[in-house]
Each structure stands twice: as structure tokens, then as C-alpha cells.
py3Dmol code that shows the C-alpha trace and the ligand (Angstrom):
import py3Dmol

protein = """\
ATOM      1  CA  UNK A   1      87.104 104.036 100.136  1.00  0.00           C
ATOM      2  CA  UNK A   2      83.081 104.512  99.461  1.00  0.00           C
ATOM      3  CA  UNK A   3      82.269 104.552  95.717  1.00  0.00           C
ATOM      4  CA  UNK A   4      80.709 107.649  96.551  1.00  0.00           C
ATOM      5  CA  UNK A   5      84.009 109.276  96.687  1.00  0.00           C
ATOM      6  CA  UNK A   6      85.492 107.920  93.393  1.00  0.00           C
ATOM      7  CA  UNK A   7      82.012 109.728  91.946  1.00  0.00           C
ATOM      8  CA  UNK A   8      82.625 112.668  93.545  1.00  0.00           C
ATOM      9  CA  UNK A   9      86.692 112.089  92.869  1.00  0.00           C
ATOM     10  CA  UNK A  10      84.988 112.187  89.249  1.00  0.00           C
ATOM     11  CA  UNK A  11      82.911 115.312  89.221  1.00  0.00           C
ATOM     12  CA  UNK A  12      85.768 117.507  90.185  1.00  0.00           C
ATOM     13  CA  UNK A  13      88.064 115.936  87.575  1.00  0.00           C
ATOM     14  CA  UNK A  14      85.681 117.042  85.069  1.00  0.00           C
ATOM     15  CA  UNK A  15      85.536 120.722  86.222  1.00  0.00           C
ATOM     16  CA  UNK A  16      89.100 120.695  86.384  1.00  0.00           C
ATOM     17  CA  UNK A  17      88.856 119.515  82.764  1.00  0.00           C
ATOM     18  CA  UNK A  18      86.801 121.922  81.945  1.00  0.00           C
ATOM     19  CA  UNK A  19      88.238 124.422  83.538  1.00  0.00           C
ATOM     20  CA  UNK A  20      91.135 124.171  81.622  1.00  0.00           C
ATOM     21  CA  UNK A  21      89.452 124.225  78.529  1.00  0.00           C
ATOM     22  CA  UNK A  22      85.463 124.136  77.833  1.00  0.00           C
ATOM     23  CA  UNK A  23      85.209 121.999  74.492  1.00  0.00           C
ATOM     24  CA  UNK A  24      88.125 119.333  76.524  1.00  0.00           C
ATOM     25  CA  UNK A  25      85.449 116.386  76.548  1.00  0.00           C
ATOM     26  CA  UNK A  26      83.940 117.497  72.834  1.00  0.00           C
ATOM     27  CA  UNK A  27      87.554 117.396  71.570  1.00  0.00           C
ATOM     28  CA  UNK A  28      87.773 113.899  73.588  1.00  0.00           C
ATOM     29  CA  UNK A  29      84.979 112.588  71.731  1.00  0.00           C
ATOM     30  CA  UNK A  30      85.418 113.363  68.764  1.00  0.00           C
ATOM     31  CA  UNK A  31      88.804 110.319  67.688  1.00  0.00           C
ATOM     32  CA  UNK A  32      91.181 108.522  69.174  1.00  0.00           C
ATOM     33  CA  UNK A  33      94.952 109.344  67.389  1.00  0.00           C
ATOM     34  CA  UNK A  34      97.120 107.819  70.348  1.00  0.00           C
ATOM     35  CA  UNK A  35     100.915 107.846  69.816  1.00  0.00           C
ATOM     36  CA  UNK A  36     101.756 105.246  71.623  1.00  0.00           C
ATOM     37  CA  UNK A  37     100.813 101.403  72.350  1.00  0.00           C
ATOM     38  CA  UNK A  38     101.428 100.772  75.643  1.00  0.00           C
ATOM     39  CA  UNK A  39     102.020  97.122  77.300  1.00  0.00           C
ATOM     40  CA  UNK A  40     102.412  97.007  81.563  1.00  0.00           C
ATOM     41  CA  UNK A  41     101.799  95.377  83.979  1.00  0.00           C
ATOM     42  CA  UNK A  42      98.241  95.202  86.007  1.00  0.00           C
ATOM     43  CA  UNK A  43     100.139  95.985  89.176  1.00  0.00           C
ATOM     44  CA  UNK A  44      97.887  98.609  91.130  1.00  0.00           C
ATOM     45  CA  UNK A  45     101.107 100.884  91.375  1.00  0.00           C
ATOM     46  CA  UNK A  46     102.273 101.203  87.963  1.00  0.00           C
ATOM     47  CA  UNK A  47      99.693 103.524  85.748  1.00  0.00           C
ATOM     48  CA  UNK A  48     100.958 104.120  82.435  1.00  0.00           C
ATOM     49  CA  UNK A  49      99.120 107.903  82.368  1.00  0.00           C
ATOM     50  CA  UNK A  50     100.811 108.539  85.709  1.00  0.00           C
ATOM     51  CA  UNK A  51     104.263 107.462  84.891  1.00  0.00           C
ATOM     52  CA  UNK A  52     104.885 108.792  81.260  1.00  0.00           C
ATOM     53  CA  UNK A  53     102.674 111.931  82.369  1.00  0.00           C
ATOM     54  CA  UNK A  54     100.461 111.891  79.407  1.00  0.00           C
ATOM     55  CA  UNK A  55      96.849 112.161  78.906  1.00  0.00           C
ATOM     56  CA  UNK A  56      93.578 110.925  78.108  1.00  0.00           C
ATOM     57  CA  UNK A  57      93.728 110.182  74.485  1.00  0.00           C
ATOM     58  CA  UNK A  58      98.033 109.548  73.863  1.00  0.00           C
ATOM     59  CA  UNK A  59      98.320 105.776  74.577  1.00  0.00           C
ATOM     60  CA  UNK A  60      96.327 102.462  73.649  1.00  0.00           C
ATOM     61  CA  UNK A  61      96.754 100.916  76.875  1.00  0.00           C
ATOM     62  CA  UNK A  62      97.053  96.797  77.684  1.00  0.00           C
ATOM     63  CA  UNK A  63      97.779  95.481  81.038  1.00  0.00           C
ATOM     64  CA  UNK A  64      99.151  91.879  82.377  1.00  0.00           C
ATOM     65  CA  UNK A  65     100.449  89.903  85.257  1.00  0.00           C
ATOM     66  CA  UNK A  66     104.066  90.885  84.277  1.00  0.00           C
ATOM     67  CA  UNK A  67     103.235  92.722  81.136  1.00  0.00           C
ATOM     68  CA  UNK A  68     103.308  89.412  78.873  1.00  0.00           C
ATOM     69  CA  UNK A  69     103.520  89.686  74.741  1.00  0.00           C
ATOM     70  CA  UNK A  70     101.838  85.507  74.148  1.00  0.00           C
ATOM     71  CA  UNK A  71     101.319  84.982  70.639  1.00  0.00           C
ATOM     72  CA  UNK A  72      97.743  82.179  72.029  1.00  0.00           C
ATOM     73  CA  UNK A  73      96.403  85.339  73.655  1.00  0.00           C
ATOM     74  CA  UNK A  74      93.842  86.482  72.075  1.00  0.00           C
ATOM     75  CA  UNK A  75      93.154  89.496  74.305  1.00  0.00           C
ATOM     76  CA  UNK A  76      97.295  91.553  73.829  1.00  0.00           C
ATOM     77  CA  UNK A  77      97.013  90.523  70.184  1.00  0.00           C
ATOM     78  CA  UNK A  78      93.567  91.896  68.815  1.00  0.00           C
ATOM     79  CA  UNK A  79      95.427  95.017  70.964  1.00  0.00           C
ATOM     80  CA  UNK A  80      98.263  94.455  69.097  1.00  0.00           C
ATOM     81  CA  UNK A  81      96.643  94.087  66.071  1.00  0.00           C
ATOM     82  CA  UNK A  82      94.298  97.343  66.406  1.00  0.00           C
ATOM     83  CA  UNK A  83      97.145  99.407  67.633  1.00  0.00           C
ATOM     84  CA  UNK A  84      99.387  98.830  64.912  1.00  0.00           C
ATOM     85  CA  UNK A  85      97.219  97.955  61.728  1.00  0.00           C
ATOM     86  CA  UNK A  86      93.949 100.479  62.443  1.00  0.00           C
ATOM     87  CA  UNK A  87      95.151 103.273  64.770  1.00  0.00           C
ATOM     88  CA  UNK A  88      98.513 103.211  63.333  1.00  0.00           C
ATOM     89  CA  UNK A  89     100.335 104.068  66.476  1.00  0.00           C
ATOM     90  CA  UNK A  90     103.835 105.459  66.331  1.00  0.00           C
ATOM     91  CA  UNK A  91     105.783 103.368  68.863  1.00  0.00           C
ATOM     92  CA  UNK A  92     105.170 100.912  71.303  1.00  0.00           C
ATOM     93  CA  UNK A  93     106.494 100.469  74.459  1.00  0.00           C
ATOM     94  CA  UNK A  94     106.752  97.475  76.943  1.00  0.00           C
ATOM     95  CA  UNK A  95     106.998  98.697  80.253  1.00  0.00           C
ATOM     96  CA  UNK A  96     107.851  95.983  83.648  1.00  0.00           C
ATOM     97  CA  UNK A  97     108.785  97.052  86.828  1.00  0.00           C
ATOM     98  CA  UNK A  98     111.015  96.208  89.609  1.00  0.00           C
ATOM     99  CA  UNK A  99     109.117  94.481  92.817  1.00  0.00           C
ATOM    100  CA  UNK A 100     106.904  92.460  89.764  1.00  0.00           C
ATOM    101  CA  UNK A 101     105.103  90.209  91.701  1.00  0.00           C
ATOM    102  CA  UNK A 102     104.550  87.787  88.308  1.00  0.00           C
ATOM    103  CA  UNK A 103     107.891  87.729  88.003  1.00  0.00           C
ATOM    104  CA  UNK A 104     109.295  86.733  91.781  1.00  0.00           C
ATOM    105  CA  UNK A 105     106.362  84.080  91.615  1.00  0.00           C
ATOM    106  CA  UNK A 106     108.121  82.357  88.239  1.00  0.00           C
ATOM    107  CA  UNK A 107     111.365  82.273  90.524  1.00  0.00           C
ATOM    108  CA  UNK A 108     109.530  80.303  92.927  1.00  0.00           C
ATOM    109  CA  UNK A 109     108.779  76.542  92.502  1.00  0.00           C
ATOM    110  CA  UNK A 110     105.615  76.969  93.829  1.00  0.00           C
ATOM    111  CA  UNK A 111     102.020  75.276  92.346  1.00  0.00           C
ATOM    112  CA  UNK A 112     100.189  78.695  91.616  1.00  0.00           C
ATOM    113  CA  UNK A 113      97.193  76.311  89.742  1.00  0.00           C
ATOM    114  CA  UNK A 114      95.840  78.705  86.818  1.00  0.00           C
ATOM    115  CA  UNK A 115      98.526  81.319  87.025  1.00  0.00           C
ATOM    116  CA  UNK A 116     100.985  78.071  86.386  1.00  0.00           C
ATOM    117  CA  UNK A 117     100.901  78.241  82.129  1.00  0.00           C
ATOM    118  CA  UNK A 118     100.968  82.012  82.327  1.00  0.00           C
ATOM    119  CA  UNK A 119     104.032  82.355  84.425  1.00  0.00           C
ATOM    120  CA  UNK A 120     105.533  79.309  82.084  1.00  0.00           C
ATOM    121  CA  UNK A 121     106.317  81.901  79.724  1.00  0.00           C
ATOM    122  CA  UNK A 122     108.509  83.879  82.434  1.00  0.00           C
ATOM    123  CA  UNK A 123     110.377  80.728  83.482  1.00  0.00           C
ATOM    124  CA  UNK A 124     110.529  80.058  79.382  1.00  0.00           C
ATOM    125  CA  UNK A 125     112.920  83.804  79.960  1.00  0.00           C
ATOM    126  CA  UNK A 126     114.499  82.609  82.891  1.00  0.00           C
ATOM    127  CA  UNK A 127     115.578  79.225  80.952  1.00  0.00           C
ATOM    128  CA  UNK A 128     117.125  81.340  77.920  1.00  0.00           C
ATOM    129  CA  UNK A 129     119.202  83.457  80.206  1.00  0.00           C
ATOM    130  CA  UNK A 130     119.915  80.848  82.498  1.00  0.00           C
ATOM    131  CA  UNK A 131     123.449  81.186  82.358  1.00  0.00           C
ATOM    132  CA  UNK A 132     123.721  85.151  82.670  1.00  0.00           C
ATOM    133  CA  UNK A 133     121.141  85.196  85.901  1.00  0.00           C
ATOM    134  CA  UNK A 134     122.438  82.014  87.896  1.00  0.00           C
ATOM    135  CA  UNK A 135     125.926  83.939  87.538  1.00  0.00           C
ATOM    136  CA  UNK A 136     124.177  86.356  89.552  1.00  0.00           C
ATOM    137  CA  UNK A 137     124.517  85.738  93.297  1.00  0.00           C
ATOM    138  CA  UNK A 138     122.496  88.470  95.304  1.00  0.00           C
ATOM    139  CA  UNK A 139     119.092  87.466  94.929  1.00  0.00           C
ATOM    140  CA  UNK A 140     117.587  90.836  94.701  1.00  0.00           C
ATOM    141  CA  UNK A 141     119.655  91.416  91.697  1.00  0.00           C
ATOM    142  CA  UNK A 142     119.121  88.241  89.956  1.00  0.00           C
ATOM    143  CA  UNK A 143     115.454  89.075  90.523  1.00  0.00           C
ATOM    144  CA  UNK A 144     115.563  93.055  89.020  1.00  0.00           C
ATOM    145  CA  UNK A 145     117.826  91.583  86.473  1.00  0.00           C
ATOM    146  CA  UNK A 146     114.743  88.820  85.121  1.00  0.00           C
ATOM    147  CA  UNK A 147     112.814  91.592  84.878  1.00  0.00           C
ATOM    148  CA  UNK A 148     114.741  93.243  82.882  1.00  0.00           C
ATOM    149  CA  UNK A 149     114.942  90.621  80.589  1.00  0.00           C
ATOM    150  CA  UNK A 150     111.443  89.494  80.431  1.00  0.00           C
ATOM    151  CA  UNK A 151     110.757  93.028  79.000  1.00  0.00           C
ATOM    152  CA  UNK A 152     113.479  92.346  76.055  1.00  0.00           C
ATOM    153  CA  UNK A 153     112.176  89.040  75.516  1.00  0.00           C
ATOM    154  CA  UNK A 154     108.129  91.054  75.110  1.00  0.00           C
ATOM    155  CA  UNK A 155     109.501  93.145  73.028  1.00  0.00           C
ATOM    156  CA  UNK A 156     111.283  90.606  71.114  1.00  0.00           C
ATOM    157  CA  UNK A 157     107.892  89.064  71.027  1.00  0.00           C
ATOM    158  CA  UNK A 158     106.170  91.921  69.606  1.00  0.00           C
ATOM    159  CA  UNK A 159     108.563  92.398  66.990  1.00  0.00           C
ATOM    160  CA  UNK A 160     107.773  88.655  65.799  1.00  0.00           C
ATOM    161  CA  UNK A 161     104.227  89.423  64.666  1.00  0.00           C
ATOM    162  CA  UNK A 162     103.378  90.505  61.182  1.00  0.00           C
ATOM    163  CA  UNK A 163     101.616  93.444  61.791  1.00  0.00           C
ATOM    164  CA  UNK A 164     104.982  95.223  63.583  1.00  0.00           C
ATOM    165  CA  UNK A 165     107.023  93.385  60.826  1.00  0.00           C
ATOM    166  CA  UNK A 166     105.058  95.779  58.435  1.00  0.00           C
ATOM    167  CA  UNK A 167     104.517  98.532  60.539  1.00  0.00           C
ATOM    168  CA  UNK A 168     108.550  99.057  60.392  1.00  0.00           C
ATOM    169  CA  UNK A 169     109.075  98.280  56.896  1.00  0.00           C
ATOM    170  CA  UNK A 170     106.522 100.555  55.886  1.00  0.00           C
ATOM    171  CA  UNK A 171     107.077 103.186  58.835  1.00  0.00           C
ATOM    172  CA  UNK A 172     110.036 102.361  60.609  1.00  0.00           C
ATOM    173  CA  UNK A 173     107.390 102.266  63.906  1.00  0.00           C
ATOM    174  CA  UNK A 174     109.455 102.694  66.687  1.00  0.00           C
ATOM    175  CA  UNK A 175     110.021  99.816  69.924  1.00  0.00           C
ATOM    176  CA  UNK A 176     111.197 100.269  73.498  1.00  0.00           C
ATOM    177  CA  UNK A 177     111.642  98.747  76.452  1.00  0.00           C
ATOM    178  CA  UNK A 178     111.082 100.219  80.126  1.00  0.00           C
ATOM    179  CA  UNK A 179     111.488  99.522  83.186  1.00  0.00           C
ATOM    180  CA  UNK A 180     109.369 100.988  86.056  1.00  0.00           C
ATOM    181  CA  UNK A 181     111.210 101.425  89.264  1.00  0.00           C
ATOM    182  CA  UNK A 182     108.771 102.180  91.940  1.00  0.00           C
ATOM    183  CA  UNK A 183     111.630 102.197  94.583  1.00  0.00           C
ATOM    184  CA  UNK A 184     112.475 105.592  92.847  1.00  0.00           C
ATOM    185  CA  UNK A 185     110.032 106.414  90.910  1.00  0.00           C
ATOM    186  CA  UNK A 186     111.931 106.770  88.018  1.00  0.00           C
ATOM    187  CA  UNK A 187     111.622 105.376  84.594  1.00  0.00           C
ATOM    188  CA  UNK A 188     114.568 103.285  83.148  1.00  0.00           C
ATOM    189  CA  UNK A 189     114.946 102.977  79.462  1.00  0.00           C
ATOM    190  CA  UNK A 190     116.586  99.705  78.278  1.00  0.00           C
ATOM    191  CA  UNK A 191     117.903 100.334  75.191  1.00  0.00           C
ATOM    192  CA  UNK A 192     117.029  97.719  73.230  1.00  0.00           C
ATOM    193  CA  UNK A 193     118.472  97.600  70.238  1.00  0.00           C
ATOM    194  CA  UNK A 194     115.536  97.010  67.712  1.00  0.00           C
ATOM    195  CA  UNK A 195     117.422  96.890  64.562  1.00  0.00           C
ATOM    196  CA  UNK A 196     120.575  94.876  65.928  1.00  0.00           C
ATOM    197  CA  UNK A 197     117.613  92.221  67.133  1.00  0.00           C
ATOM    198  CA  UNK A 198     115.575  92.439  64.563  1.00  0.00           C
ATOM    199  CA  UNK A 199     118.270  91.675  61.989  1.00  0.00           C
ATOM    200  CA  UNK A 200     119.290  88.848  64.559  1.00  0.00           C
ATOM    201  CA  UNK A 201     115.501  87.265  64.447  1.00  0.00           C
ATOM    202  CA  UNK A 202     114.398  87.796  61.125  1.00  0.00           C
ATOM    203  CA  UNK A 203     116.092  84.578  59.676  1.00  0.00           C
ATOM    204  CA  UNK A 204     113.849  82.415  62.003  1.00  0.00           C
ATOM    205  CA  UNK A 205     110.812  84.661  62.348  1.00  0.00           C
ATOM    206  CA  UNK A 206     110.170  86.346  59.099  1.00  0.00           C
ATOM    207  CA  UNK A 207     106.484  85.902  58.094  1.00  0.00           C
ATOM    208  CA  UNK A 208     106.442  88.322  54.558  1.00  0.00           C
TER     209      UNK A 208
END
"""
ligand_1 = """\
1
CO
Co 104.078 93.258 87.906
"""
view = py3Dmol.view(width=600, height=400)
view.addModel(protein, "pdb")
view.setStyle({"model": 0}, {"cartoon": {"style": "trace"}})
view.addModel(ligand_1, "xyz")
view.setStyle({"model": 1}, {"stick": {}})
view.zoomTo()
view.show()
């Protein structure tokens, strides 16, 4: 693809815009109010907009070889932190998907140099459910079920910092835990039971 077709890509997505409605980029402008916090993965075929069918202007938007919540990064927790504390966004969402590349590559015992202390934190998943998943024989299924875990355990870790600690004793701010499924296309909610976890967690990871 020549950039001269994203430009052009972009020209007619601003007459559609407009065409819709004339002031759409002055109203654009003007604030940001999003909803929603939302934590993916960078995987080229999982777009938050796309997937939740929102628009410009209804999710803060972070993105991460296998949609990681690490308290040492500095980069998902100024997001974190901005979301939650300044735009005072209603719920956050982390959202993996099935096929994760990240993922597969923290089943593998394979040397993957920088990527190594990043994927740690996946094999740190794999090592808490170790039981649960090596019970699992089909490796496919093992595989969509770390996933699936890996998303609890972000969430988990977003519920650990202060700033969603407050944000849901002040505002009961609301958690939940996806998972893309690009086989289908459809979006699988997990469930999580943020209260049930939260009461479960809170005796080691209080902060106030
Ligand atoms: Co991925």
C-alpha cells in the first residue's frame, strides 16, 4: 500500500464525517470525555474502535505485546493513571485475544533476547495456574485457556493500583475482562468477578 492511499483513505473519511454532520471535527476538538479505558493488545488485527464499534472520542486506548498491566512500566501506568485520576473514565476493560502471538511465545522455551523480561510476566501467569493448564491436554486449548487467564491476572493487576482502589470506593468504576476471538469475530466476556477478587486481594494489596 502507497502512503498516498492512506491520505487519500483520509480525505474521504473526513467527508464522510462531515457528511454526517458539519460541526463533527469542531465537536471533536473541543474535549475528550471517553467512557472507557481500554488495554489490548498491539496485534495488527485486533482494533479496539473496530471491535466494540465505537468512535473517535469513547475510549483512552493502550496497546501491548499481549495486553500487559506491569506495575515498572511507566508507559500503561501514566495511562492508567490519566484515565482513571484526570479523565475519570467509567470502566476499564482488558481485552486479549485468541491466536496472541505474546502469549504462544511465553509457552515456548525459546531465547526471544529483549522480549525475554516482558514475556516473564506471562510465564509468571502460566506458573500460578500451573496446575489448572498442565491438566489441560490439547494444546490448542491449554493455549486459548492462558489467554484467558493472563487477561484475569491484568485485570487483577489493575485493580492493585491506588488510583482504581479509589476510583471504586469513590465511584464503584467498573472492570472487565475480554477476550477477542478473531476465529469468529466475536467478543467473549469473562466475567470476572471484581468484587469476589477484590475482596480476595485487598488483605495483601491494600494501599489506603
Ligand atoms: Co496478541
Amino acid at each position: 500500500m502507497h502512503v498516498s492511499e492512506i491520505f487519500r483513505n483520509n480525505k474521504k473519511w473526513v467527508a464522510e464525517k462531515l457528511a454526517i454532520s458539519e460541526d463533527y471535527f469542531t465537536q471533536l476538538s473541543k474535549d475528550q470525555s471517553p467512557e472507557f479505558l481500554y488495554i489490548g493488545c498491539s496485534d495488527s488485527r485486533v482494533t479496539a474502535e473496530d471491535l466494540m464499534g465505537i468512535e473517535p472520542g469513547q475510549a483512552f486506548i493502550h496497546r501491548n505485546i499481549a495486553n500487559m498491566v506491569t506495575s515498572i512500566d511507566l508507559n500503561v501506568m501514566s495511562v492508567l493513571h490519566y484515565a482513571v485520576d484526570v479523565l475519570k473514565v467509567r470502566q476499564v476493560v482488558v481485552c486479549g485475544h485468541y491466536n496472541c502471538g505474546g502469549v504462544k511465545a511465553a509457552m515456548q522455551s525459546v531465547d526471544m533476547g529483549i522480549l525475554n523480561p516482558w514475556l516473564r510476566n506471562i510465564r509468571d501467569v502460566y506458573r500460578l495456574h500451573k496446575d489448572e493448564l498442565n491438566a489441560i491436554s490439547d494444546e490448542g486449548k491449554r493455549y486459548d485457556r492462558l489467554v484467558e487467564l493472563n487477561v484475569q491476572e491484568q485485570c487483577i493487576n489493575v485493580i492493585k493500583t491506588s488510583e482504581v482502589q479509589r476510583a471504586y470506593k469513590e465511584r464503584n468504576i467498573l472492570i472487565h475482562g475480554w477476550v477477542f476471538d478473531m476465529r469468529t469475530g466475536e467478543l467473549k466476556d469473562l466475567k470476572i468477578d471484581f468484587p469476589k477478587i477484590l475482596e480476595n486481594i485487598m488483605e495483601i494489596y491494600r494501599l489506603d
